[in-house]
C-alpha positions as CSV (number, residue, x, y, z in Angstrom):
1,X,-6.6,36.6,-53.9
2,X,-4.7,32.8,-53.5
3,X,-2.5,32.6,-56.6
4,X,-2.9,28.3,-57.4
5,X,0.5,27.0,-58.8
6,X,0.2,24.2,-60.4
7,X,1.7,21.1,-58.6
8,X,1.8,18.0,-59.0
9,X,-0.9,15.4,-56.4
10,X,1.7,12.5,-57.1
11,X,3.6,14.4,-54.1
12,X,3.6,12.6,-51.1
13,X,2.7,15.3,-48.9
14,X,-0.3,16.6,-50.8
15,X,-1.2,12.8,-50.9
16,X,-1.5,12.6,-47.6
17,X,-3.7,16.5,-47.1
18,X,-6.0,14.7,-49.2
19,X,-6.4,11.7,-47.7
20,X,-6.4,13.5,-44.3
21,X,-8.7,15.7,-45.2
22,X,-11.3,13.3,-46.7
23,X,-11.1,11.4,-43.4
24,X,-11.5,14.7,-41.2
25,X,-14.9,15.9,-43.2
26,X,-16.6,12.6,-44.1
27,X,-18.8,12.6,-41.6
28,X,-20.5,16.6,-43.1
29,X,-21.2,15.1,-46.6
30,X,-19.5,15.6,-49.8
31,X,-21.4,19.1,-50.8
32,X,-19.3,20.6,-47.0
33,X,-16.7,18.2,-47.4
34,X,-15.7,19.3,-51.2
35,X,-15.2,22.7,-49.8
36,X,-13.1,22.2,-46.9
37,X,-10.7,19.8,-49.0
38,X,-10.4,22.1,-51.5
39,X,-8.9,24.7,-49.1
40,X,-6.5,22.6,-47.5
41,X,-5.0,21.3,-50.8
42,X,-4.3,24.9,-51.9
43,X,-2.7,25.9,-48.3
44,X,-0.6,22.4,-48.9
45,X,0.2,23.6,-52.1
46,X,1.0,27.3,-51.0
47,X,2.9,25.6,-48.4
48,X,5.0,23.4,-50.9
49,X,6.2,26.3,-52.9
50,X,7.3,28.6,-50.3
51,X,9.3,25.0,-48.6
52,X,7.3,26.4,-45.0
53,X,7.7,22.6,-44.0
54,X,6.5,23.7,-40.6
55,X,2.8,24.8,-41.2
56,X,2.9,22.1,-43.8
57,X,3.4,19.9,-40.4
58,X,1.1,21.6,-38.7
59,X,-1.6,21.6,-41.1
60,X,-1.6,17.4,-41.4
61,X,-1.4,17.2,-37.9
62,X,-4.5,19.5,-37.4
63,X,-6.1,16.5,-37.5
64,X,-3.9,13.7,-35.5
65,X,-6.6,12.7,-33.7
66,X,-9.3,12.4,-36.3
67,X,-6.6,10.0,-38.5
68,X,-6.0,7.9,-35.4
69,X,-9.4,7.0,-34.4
70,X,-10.6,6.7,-38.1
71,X,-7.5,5.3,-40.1
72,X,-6.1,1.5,-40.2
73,X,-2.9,0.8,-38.7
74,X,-1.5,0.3,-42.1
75,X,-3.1,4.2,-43.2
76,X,-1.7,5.6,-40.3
77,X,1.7,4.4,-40.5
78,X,2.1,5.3,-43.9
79,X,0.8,8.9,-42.9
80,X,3.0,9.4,-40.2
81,X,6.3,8.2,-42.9
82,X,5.4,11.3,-45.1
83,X,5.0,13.9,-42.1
84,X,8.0,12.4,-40.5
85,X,9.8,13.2,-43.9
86,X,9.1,16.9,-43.6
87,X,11.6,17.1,-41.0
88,X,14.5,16.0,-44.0
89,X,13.7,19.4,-45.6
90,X,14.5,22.7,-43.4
91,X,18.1,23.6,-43.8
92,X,17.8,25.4,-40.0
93,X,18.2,22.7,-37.4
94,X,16.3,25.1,-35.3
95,X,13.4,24.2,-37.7
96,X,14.1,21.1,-37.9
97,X,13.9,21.0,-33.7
98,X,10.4,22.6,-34.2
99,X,9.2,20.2,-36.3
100,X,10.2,17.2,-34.3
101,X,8.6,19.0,-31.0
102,X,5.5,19.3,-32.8
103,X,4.7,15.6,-34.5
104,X,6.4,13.8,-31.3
105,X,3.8,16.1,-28.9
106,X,1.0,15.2,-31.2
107,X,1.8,12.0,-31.7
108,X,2.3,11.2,-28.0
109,X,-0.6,13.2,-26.8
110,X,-3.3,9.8,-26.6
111,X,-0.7,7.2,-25.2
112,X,-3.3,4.7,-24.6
113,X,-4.9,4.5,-28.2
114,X,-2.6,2.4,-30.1
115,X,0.5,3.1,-28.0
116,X,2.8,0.7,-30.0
117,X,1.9,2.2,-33.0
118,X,2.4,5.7,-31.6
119,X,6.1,4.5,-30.3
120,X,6.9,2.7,-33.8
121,X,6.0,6.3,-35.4
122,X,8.3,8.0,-32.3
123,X,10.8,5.9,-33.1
124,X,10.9,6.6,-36.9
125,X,11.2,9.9,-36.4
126,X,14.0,9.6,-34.1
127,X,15.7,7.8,-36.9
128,X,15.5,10.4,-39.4
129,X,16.7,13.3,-36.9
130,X,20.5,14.6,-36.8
131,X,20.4,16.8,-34.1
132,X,21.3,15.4,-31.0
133,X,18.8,17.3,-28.9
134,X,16.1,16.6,-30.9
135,X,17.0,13.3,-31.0
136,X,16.1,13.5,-26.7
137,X,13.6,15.3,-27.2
138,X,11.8,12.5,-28.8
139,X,13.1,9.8,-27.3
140,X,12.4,11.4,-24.0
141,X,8.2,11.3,-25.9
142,X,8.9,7.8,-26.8
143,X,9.9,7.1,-23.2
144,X,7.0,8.7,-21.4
145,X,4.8,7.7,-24.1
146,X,5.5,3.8,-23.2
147,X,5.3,4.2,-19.3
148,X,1.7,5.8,-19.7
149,X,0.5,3.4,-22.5
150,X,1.9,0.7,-20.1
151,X,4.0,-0.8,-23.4
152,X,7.4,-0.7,-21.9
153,X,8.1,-3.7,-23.1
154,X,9.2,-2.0,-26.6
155,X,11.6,0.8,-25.0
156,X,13.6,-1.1,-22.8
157,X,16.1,-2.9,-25.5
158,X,17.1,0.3,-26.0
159,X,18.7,1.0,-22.9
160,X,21.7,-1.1,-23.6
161,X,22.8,1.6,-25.7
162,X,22.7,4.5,-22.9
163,X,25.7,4.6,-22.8
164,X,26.4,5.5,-26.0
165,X,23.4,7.9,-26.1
166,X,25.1,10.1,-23.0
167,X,28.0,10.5,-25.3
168,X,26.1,11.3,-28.5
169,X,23.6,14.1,-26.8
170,X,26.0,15.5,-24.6
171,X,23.6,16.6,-21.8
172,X,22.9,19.4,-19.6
173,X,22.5,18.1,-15.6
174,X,18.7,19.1,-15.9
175,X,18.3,17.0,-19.0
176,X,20.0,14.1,-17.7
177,X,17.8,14.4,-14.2
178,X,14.6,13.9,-16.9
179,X,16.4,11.1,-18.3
180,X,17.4,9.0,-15.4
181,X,14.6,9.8,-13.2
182,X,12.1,8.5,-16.5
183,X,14.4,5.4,-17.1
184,X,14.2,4.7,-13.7
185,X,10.5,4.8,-13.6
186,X,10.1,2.3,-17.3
187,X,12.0,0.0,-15.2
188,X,10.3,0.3,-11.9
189,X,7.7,-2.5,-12.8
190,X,9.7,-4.6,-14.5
191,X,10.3,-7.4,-11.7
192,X,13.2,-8.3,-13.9
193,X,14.5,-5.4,-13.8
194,X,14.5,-3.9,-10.1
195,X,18.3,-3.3,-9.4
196,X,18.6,-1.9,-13.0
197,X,15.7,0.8,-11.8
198,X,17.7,1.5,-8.3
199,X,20.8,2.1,-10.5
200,X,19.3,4.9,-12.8
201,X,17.9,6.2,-9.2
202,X,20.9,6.4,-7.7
203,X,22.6,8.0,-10.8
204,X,19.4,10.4,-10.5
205,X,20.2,11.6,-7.4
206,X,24.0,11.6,-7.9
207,X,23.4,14.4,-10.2
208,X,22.2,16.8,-7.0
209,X,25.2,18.3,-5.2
210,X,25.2,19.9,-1.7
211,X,26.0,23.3,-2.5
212,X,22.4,23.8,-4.0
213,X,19.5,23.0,-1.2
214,X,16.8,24.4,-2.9
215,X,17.8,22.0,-5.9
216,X,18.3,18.8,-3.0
217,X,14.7,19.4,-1.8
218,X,13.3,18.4,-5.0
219,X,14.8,15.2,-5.2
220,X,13.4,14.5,-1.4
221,X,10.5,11.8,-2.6
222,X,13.1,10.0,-4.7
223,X,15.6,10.0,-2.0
224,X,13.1,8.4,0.4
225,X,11.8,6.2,-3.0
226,X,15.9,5.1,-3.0
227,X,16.1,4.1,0.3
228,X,13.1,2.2,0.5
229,X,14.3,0.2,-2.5
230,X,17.4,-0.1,-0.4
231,X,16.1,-1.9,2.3
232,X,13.2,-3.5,0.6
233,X,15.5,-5.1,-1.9
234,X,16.4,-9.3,-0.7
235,X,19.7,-9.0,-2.8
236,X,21.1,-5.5,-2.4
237,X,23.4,-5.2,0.2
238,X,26.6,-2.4,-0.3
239,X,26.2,0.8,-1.2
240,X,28.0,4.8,-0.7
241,X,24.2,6.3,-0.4
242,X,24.7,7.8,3.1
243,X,27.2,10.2,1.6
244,X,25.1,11.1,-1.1
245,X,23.9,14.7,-0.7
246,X,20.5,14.1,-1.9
247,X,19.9,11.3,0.5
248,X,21.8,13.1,3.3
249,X,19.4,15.6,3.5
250,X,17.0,13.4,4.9
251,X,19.1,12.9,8.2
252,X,18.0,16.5,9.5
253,X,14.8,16.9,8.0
254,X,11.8,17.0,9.9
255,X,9.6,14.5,8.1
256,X,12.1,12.2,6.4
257,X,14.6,11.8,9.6
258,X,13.5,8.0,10.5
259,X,14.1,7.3,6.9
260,X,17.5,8.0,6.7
261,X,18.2,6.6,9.9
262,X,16.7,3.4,9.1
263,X,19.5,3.6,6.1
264,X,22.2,4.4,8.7
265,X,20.8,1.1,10.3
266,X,21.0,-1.0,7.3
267,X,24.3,0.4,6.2
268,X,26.4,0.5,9.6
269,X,24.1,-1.5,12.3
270,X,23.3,-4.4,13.6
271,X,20.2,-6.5,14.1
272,X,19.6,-5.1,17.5
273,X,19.7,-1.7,16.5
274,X,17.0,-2.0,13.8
275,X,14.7,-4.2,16.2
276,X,15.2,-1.1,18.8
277,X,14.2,1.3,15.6
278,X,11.2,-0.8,14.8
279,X,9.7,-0.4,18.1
280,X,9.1,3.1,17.8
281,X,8.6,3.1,13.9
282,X,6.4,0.2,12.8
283,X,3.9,3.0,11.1
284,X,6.7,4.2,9.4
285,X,7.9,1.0,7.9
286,X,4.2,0.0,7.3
287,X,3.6,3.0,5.5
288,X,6.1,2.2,2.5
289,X,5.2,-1.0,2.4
290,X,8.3,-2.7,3.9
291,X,7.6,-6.1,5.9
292,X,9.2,-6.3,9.2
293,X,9.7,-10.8,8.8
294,X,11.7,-9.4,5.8
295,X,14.0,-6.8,7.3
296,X,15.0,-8.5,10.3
297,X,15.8,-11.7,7.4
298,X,18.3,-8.8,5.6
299,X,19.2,-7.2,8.8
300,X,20.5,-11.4,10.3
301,X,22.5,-11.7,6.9
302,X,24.0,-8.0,7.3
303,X,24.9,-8.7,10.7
304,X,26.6,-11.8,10.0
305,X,28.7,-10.5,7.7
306,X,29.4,-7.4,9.6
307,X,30.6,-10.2,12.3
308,X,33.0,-11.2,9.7
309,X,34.3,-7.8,8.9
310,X,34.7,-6.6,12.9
311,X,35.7,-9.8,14.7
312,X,38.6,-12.1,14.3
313,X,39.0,-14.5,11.4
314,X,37.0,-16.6,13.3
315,X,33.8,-16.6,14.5
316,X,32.1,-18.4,17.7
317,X,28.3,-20.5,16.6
318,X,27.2,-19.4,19.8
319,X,28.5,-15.4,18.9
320,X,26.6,-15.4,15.8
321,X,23.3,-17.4,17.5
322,X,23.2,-14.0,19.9
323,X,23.7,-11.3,17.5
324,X,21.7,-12.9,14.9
325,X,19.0,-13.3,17.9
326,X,18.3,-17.3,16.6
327,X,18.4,-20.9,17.8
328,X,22.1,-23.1,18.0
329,X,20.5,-25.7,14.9
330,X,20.0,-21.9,12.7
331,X,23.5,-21.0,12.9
332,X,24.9,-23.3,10.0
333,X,21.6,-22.3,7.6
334,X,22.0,-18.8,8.2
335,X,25.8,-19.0,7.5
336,X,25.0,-21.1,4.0
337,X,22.4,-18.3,3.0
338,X,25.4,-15.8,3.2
339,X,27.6,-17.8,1.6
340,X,24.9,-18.2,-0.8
341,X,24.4,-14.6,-1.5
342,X,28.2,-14.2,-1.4
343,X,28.1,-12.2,1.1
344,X,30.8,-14.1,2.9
345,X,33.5,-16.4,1.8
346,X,33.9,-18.6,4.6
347,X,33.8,-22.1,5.7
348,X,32.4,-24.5,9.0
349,X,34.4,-26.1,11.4
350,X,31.4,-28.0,12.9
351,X,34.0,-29.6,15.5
352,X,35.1,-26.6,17.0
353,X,32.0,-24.4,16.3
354,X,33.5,-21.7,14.6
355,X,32.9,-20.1,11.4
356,X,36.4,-19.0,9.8
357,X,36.1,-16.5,7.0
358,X,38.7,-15.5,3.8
359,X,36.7,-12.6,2.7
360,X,33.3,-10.9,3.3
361,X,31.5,-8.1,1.3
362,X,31.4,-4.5,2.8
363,X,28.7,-2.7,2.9
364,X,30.2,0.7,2.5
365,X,33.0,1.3,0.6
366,X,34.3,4.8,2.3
367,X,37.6,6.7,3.3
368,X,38.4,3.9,6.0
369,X,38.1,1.0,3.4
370,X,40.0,3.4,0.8
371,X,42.9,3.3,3.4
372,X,42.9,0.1,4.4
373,X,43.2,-1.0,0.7
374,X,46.1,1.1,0.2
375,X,47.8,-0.9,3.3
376,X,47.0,-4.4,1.6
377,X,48.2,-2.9,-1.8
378,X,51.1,-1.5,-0.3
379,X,52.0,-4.2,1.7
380,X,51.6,-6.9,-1.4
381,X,53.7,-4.6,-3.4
382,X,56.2,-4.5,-0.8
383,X,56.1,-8.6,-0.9
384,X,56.4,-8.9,-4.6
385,X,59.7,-6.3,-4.5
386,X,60.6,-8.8,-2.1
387,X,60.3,-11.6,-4.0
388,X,61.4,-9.9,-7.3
389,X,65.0,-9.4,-5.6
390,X,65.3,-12.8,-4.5
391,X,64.8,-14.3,-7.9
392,X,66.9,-11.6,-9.2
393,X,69.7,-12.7,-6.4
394,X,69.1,-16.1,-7.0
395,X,69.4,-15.4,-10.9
396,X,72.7,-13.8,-10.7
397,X,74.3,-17.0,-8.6
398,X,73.0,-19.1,-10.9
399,X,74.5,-17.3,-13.6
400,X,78.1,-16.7,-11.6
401,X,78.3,-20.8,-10.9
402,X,77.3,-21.8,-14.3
403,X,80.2,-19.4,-15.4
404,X,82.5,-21.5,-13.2
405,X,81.6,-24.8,-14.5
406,X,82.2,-23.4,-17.5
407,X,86.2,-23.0,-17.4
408,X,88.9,-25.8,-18.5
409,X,92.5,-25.7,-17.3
410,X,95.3,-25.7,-20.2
């Protein structure tokens, strides 16, 4: 037999039962309806006393779906302030975990019906959280939530604070896979936002060492998603992925071979060598969607700089017009579009026909460019002792003559 305690209905949670409630049975007519409210104001209220915030939870969000297709905007958020409440209550964090797993499941459960609704709520609970973890937990909700209600708009602000994030949640490699791999993916469609995607791809797969291949297999579709970007992209040009294990997998793979040599082209080749890969691979390059006109375009600009970084300082019009496979009047436009891109830092002798470069980008940045670096460092810190001793020498003469001039005879 249910013992009733008397408790006050001011309390927001039983406010909200009832109003739940009325919503859920409205439809059965107030002689069924009666009934059924009854009962779940005394488990609310059993619920209350004993401070089982959980099954209180559980027993509002019985019927999310009911308040969301029945309720006004203004209803629901209002709703969703008092469950999201409950999780203030538990002393466990445990609990408190449990909680937060349950309303940001439920509430992210229809992402298309009112998504930015649904997120606002996500994002409300998030606020109210402690707990690290369960902080992810729901933001990693709130994230998935807006890529399948297509409202990533509202999420993507909040990545300037990632950063910060990493450091506050203090994440397990698995966990941060889930979280690069999804921010990745909200940025995917955003035109705008295409380089910032390839970054949180990259930082994906980073996460993937060599020792584990059964871990490197799964990351094979994202490597091959990586390299596509690569190459696909008109203003991304450098970049250590061939020594990434997750993408170096794909050099003896059965399936994914081409792909990673097609990187190998992009990264160390020359325009001759991807035309000679193209030949045999059109279907390939077809098949994830890259356009030939476009990758010989990145593949002239690549060369042209690897021109600069190979030959001498300077560089013949009629070299670059074979290597670059164009017309003598293309030289000078193609050399502008890679100073445009600042790819190269250069200038045009039209008199002499020569292209003399100061500096040019490299496209991989590996043990060989670590080395030569060191040289140049070496060698300018050898010039500035150099020049720090002559001042000094210069100083102390100075100093010795001014001494001189200095002395009267008595």
């Amino acid at each position: 037999m249910t013992t009733i305690v008397p408790t006050s209905e001011e309390d927001p949670a039983l406010s909200v039962v009832r109003f739940v409630a009325d919503l859920s049975w409205a439809d059965a007519g107030p002689e069924v309806a009666e009934g059924h409210v009854s009962r779940l104001l005394v488990e609310a209220q059993e619920c209350l006393i004993q401070e089982r915030w959980l099954d209180l939870a559980s027993l509002i969000l019985a019927s999310a779906d009911v308040i969301f297709s029945k309720a006004s905007e203004k209803d629901l958020e209002c709703i969703y302030t008092v469950i999201c409440h409950l999780v203030k209550k538990p002393e466990s964090l445990d609990q408190v975990h449990e909680m937060a797993e349950l309303i940001a499941t439920k509430v992210a459960q229809q992402p298309n019906d009112k998504p930015g609704l649904r997120l606002k709520i996500l994002f409300n609970l998030y606020n109210l959280l402690e707990n690290p973890y369960s902080q992810f937990f729901v933001y990693m909700k709130a994230l998935n939530l807006a890529v399948s209600g297509k409202v990533t708009e509202h999420v993507v602000p909040s990545f300037k604070k990632m950063d910060d994030f990493l450091l506050e949640w203090n994440l397990g490699t698995k966990d941060k896979r889930d979280l690069f791999l999804t921010v990745a993916n909200v940025l995917k469609d955003n035109k705008t936002s295409t380089k910032e995607s390839f970054d949180y791809l990259i930082k994906y797969l980073e996460t993937f060492s060599g020792d584990d291949a059964l871990a490197l297999a799964e990351a094979k579709e994202e490597a091959v998603r990586a390299v596509v970007e690569f190459v696909k992209s008109p203003d991304m040009f450098q970049g250590d992925l061939l020594n990434i294990p997750a993408i170096a997998q794909l050099e003896k793979d059965s399936t994914y071979a081409p792909v990673y040599q097609l990187l190998d082209i992009f990264l160390t080749m020359r325009l001759n060598a991807y035309l000679d890969f193209e030949t045999s691979n059109s279907d390939l390059l077809n098949s994830h969607g890259l356009v030939h006109e476009d990758c010989v375009g990145k593949m002239r600009l690549i060369s042209l700089v690897d021109l600069g970084t190979h030959e001498s300082d300077q560089i013949s019009y009629s070299l670059i017009k074979e290597t670059l496979q164009i017309e003598d009047s293309e030289v000078e436009p193609w050399v502008v579009k890679a100073i445009t891109a600042k790819l190269l830092d250069c200038r045009i002798d039209q008199i002499n026909k020569v292209v003399i470069v100061n500096r040019c980008s490299k496209r991989v940045f590996g043990l060989h460019e670590w080395q030569s670096l060191r040289l140049k460092l070496a060698a300018w810190r050898g010039n500035i002792a150099n020049i720090m001793s002559t001042i000094q020498a210069n100083k102390i003469v100075d100093d010795g003559t001014q001494a001189v001039q200095g002395l009267t005879i008595r």
